[in-house]
N, C-alpha and C positions, 0 to 999 in steps of 0.2 A: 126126756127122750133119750132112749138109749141106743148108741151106734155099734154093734157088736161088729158087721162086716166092713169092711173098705167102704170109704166115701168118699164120694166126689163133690167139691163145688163148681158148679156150673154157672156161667153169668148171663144175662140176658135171656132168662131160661122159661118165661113166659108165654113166649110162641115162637112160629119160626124154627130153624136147626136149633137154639137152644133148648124149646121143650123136647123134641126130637132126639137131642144128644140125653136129654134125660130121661126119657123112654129108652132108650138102648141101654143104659148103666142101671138101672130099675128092674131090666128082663134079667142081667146079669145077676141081682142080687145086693147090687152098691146101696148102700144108704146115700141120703141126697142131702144138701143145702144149694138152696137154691136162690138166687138175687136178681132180683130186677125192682123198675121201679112201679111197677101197677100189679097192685094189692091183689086185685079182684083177680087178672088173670093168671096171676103165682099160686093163687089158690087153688082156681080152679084145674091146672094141671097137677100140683100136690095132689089134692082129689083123688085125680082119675088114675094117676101113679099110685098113690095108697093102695084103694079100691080093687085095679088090677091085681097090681103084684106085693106087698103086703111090706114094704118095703119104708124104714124109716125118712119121713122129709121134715128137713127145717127148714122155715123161709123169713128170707132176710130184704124188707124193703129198701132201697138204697137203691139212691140216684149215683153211678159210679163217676158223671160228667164232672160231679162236685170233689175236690181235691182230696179233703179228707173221710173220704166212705171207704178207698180201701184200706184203712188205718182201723176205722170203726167197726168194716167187716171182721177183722183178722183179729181182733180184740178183745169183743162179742163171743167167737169160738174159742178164743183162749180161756174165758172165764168159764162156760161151759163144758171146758175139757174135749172139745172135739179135733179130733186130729184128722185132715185133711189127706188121703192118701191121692187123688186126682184133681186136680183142679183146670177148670176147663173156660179161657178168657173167650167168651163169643159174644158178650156184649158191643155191641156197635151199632151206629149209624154213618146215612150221609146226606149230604147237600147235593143240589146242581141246580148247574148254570153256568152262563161264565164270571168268572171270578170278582173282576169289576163290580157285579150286579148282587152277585150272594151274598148273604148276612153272617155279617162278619165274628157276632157274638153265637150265630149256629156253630161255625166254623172253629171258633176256639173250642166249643162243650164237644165237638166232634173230634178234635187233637186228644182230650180231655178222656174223655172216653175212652179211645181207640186203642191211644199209646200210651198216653200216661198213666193211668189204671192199669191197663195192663200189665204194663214193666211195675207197677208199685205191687199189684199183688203177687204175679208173680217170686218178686225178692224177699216177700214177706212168708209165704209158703214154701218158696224153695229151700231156705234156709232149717226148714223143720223138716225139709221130706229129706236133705244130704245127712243132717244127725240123725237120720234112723237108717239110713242107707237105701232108701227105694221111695216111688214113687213116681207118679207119670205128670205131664203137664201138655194140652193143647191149646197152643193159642189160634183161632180162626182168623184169618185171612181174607184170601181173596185173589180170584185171579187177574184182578185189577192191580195185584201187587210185581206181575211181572210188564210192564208199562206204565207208561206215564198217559194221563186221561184228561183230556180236552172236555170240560161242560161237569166236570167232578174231580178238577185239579188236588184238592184238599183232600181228601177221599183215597183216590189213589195213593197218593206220599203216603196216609197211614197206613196205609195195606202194605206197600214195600216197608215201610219199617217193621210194621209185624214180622214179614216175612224173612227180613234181614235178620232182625233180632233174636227171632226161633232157633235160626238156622245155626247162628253164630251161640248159642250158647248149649244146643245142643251139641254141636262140637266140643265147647271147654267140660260138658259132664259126661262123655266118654268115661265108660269105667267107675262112675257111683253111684249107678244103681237107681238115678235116675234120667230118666226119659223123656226128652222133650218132641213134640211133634207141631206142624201146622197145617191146619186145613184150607186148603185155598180153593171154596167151589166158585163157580161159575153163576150164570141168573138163575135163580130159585125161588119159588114161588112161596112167600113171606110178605110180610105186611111191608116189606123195607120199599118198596117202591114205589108205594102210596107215601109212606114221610119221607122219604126222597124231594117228594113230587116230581118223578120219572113215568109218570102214563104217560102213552105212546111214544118211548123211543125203541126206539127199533132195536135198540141190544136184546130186548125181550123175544125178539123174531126171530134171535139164531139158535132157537132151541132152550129151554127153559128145563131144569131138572125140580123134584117136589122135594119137600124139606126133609119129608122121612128118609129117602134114600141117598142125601148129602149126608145126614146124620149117621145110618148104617155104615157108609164106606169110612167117614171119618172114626168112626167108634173101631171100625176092624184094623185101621190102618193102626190107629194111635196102640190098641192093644200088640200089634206083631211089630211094635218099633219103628216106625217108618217116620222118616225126618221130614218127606212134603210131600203131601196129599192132598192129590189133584182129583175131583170126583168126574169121572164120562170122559169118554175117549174126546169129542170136540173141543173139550176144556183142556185138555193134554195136550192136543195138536198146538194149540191156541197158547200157549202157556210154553212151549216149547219151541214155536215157529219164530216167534219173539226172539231167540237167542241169534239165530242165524237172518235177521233181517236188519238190514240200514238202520240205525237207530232214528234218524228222521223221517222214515216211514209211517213208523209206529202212533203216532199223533194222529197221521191222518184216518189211518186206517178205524183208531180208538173215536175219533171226531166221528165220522161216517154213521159207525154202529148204535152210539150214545146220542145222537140227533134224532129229536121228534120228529115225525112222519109229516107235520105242518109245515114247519121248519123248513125241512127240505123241500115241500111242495113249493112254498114261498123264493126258495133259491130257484127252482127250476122257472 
């Protein structure tokens, strides 16, 4: 397989804003590697991205929860010679409940996932995009990362560490030519809420954006430089209201939105 134009690795690129972000890099022209861990449906988006737009795809099965995959991903392309000019961390999941009750062993392959993959491929990529002097990086987020989250305690924290972590090192590559961005959308209509097992909480009820159009605003953001990208005006407000409120507020507020419609029938 030969990669003549820029390529992007994309994680979690199955379904969901993953495949999405790889539709938007595919119209561009990028050649793709793409990671998740179900065969069938990596496929079947390489496919329809071939198909379309005629554009080179590798796909690399791998579970990222498991420690050493981003070792074995980065390894894999070394031996093939493919040099990574974008790489795009949107692999993730989450749990809920309260915390007490949630499975503990989800919870770690969710840390596992979220942050620690992240940051591992991340320093393994970055390190080859500063010796050429360019290149871009989006880690995906969440706007669960500007608060703390009652019924998806675990969840939250990695979304603020995403979000920390983007931020802060986008700051220290100032001036070499690479680029770091993060995407932090709001509820989005993806499989994540069925393996959540989040049906009917009412977070879903203040407006829901589809995955193509989190994927487009992230894709135009991450191209014009942009350090945090927030997709739809309500997720900005939301994501911004946060700064100027009581920090003890913010719990209840997050509790209310994140409670099943049951739930709260059963409080009333």
């Amino acid at each position: 397989m030969r990669f003549k134009s820029k390529t992007a690795l994309i994680t979690g690129a199955s379904s969901g804003i993953g495949s999405e972000l790889a539709k938007q890099f595919a119209i561009d022209g990028h050649g793709l590697v793409l990671v998740a861990r179900n065969k069938e449906s990596l496929q079947r988006v390489a496919d329809e991205l071939t198909h379309a737009y005629r554009v080179p795809v590798k796909l690399i099965q791998k579970d990222l929860s498991v420690p050493s995959s981003p070792g074995e991903v980065f390894d894999e392309l070394e031996r093939e010679s493919v040099h990574i000019d974008v790489l795009v961390n949107n692999a993730g999941f989450a749990t809920y409940g309260l915390f007490p009750q949630t499975d503990l062993e989800a919870e770690l392959a969710m840390m596992l996932l979220n942050m620690i993959s992240l940051t591992h491929l991340t320093k393994l990529f970055l390190k080859k995009m500063l010796a050429k002097g360019e290149g871009k990086i989006l880690n995906v987020a969440s706007t669960a990362a500007f608060q703390p989250g009652p019924l998806m305690a675990v969840y939250y924290a990695t979304k603020a560490y995403v979000l920390s972590f983007s931020e802060a090192i986008a700051h220290e590559l100032r001036g070499s030519g690479v680029a770091v961005s993060v995407l932090c959308p709001g509820p989005t209509r993806t499989g994540f809420q069925q393996r959540a097992g989040m049906e009917g909480s009412k977070v879903f009820d203040w407006g829901v954006m589809d995955a193509g159009t989190v994927a487009a605003i992230g894709y135009r953001g991450l191209m014009k430089g942009k350090t945090v990208i927030i997709p739809g005006l309500k997720n900005k407000l939301l994501a911004f209201s946060v700064r100027f409120s009581p920090r003890n507020l913010a719990p209840h507020i997050v509790r209310m939105m994140q409670d099943k419609r049951e739930t709260l029938a059963m409080r009333r």
